[in-house]
C-alpha positions in Angstrom: -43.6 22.6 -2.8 -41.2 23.9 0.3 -38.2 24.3 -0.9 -35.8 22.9 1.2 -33.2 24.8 3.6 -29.3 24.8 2.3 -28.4 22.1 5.0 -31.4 19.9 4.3 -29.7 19.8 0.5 -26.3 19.3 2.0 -27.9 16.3 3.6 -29.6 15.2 0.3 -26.6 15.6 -1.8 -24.6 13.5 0.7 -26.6 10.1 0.2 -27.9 9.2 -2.8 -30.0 11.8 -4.6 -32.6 10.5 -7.5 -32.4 12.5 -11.0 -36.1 14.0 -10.3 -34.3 15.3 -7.2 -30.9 16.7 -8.8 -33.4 18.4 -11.3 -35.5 20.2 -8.8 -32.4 21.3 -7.3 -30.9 22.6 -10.4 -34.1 24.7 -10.9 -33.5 26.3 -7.6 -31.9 29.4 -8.5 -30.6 30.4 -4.5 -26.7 30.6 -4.9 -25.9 28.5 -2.3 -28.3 25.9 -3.3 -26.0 26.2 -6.5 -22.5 25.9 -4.9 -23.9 22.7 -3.2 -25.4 21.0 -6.4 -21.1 22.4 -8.6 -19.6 20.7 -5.7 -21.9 17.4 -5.8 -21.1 17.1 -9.1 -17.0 17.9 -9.0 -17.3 14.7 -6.6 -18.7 12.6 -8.6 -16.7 13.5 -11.7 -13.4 12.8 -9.1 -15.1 9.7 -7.9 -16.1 8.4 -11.8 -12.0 8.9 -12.8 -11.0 7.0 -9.4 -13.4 4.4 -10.4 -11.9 4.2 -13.8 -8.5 4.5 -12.5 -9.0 1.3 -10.0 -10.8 -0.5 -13.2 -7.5 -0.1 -15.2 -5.4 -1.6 -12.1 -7.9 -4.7 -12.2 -7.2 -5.3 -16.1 -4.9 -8.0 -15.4 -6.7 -10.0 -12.7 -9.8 -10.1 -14.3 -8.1 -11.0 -17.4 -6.6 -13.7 -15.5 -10.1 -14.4 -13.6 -11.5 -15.3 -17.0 -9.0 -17.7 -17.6 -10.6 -19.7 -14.5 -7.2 -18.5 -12.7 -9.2 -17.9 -9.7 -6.2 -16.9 -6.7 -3.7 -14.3 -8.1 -1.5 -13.2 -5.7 0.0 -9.6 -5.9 3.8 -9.1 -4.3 5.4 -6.1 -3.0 7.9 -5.0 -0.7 9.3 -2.0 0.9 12.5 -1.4 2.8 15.1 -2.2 0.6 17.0 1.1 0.9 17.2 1.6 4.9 20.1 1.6 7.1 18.1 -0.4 9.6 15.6 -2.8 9.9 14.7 -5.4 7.5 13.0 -5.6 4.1 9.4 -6.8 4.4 7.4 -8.3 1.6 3.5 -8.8 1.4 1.1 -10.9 -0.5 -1.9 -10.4 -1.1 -5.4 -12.6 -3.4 -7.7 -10.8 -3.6 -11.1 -11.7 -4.2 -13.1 -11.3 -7.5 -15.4 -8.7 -6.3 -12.8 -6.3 -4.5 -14.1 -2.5 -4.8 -11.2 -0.6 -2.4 -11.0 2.2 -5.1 -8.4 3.4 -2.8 -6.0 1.1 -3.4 -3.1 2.3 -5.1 0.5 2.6 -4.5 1.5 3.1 -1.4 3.7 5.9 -2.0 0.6 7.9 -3.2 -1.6 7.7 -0.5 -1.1 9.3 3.4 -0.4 7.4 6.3 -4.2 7.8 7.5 -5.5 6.4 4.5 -2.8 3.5 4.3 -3.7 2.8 7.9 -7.6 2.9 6.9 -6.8 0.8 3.6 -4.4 -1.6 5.7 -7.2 -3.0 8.3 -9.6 -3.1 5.1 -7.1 -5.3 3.1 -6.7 -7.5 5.7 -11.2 -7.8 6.1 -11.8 -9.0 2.5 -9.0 -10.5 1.1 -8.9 -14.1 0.5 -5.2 -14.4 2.1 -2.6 -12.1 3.1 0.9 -13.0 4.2 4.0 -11.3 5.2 7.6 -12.3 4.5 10.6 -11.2 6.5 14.4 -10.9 5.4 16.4 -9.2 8.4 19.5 -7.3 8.6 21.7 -10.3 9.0 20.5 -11.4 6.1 20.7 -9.1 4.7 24.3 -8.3 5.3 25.1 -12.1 3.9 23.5 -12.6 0.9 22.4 -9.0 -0.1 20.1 -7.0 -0.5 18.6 -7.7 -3.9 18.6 -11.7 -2.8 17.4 -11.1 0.6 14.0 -9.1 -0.7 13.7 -12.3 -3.2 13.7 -14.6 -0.4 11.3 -12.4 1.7 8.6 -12.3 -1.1 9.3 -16.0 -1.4 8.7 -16.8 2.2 5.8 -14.5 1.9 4.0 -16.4 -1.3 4.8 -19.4 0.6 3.2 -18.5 3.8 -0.1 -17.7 2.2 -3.2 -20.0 3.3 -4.4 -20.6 -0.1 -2.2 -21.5 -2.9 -2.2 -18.9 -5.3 -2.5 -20.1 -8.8 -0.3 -17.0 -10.7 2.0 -14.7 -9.4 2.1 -11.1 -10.1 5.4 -9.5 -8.7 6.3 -5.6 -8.6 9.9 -5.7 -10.4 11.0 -9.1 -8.8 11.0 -12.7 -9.8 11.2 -15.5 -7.7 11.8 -18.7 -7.3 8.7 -20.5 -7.8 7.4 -23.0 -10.0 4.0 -20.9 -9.9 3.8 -19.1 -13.0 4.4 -15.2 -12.7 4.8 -12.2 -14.1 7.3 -9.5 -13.7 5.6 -5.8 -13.8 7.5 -2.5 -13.3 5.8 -0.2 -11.3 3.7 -3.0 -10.7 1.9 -1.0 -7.7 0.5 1.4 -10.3 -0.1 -1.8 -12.5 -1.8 -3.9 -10.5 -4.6 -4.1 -7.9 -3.3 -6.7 -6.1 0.4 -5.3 -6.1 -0.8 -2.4 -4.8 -2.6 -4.1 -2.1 0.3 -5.7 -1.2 2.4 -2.7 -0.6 0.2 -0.9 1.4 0.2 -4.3 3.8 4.5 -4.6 3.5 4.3 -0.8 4.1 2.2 -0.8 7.1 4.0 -3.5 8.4 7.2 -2.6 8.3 6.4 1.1 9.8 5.0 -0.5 13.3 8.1 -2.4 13.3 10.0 0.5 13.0 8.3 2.3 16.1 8.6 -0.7 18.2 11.6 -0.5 17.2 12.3 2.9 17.7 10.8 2.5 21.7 13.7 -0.7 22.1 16.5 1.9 20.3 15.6 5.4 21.3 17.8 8.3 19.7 17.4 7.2 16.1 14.1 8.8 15.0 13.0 5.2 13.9 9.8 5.8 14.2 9.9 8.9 12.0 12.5 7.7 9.4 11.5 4.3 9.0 15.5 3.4 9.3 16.1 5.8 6.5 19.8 7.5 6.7 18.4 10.9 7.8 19.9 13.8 9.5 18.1 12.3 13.1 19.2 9.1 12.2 22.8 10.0 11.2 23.1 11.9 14.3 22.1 8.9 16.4 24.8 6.9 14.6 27.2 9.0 15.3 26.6 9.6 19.2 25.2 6.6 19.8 26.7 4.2 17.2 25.0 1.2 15.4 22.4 -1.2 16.8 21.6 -4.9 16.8 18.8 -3.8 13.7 21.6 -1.5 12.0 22.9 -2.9 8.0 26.3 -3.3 8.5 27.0 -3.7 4.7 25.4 -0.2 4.2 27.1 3.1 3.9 28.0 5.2 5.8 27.9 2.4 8.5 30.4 0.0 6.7 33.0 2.3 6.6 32.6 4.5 9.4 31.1 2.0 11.8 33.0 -1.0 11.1 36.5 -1.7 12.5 
């Protein structure tokens, strides 16, 4: 038999090699017919643990699933600690044969793959919604109350009526039953979903925003009191978006 040339094997090993195939190529003593086949399997073994890892975050929807609770929605938010901007909230059902293995907290993955993740959150899953607590809001009934009305407004703006909440450090308001999970993102598939959505979200709003307020580096910091951001404060002063309960704002802004 012809053995095959090292970038007919890299094409082999990147779909879906049989085990008659993956033994032939093991017999193959050419060296870099050997790097391929280490590196084949290092990806598999990094693919098996994400696999397992996406499993664990599933534990308690399908626990749930069984239960004949068919529409769990996850909730998460991000934006609480900015200087600008509001705090967005996301929920999210998922369906009962979601496989983003991806899907994780959002703090963990890169922009690209939130972006990537985002679009594919929004394809499969049963209902998404956003909730929205702005600045003025904000600044009346604080922050901590705002973000509970946000992921309120958010469960209640979903198309289908989720049957069980599952909320990343938060409760709510809601005669649905829920639970309360810290670190929920890393918890729970659905939370995690969420947060990439609220994430996503909130970060477009922030470069439109940062095109209607140039000088702060909004679409950089997210409304985050960087240096840029400080700097814009302090030459340009505070903006319709801008926390005015916040420091350094409240005290140095305020008169």
């Amino acid at each position: 038999m012809t053995k095959l040339t090292i970038k007919q094997v890299k094409e082999l090993l990147a779909s879906t090699p049989s085990q008659q195939e993956l033994e032939l190529l093991a017999s193959d003593e050419r060296k870099g017919v050997q790097t391929q086949l280490q590196s084949y399997y290092k990806k598999q073994a990094q693919l098996a643990q994400k696999q397992e890892q996406f499993a664990k975050r599933l534990t308690l929807e399908r626990q749930l699933w069984q239960q004949d609770v068919d529409y769990i929605a996850g909730i998460d938010e991000v934006g609480r600690g900015p200087l600008a901007g509001p705090v967005v909230s996301a929920a999210v059902i998922l369906p009962h044969d979601f496989n983003l293995v991806d899907v994780n907290d959002s703090k963990q993955l890169s922009e690209k793959k939130r972006e990537e993740l985002y679009l594919k959150i929004l394809e499969v899953a049963v209902s998404v919604s956003i909730g929205i607590a702005d600045n003025q809001l904000i600044d009346d009934i604080n922050i901590y109350q705002a973000t509970r009305q946000a992921m309120k407004q958010a469960v209640e703006n979903l198309s289908v009526q989720p049957q069980h909440l599952l909320i990343d450090a938060m409760q709510i308001d809601s005669q649905i039953p829920q639970d309360k999970l810290i670190k929920g993102d890393a918890k729970s598939a659905s939370i995690a979903a969420a947060s990439i959505v609220a994430k996503v979200y909130r970060d477009h709003l922030m470069t439109f925003y940062d095109r209607l307020y140039p000088g702060y580096d909004f679409a950089k910091n997210d409304g985050y009191g960087t240096k840029n951001h400080l700097a814009g404060l302090e030459s340009l002063g505070i903006t319709p978006i801008h926390r005015l309960t916040f420091e350094p704002i409240k005290s140095k802004y305020m008169f």
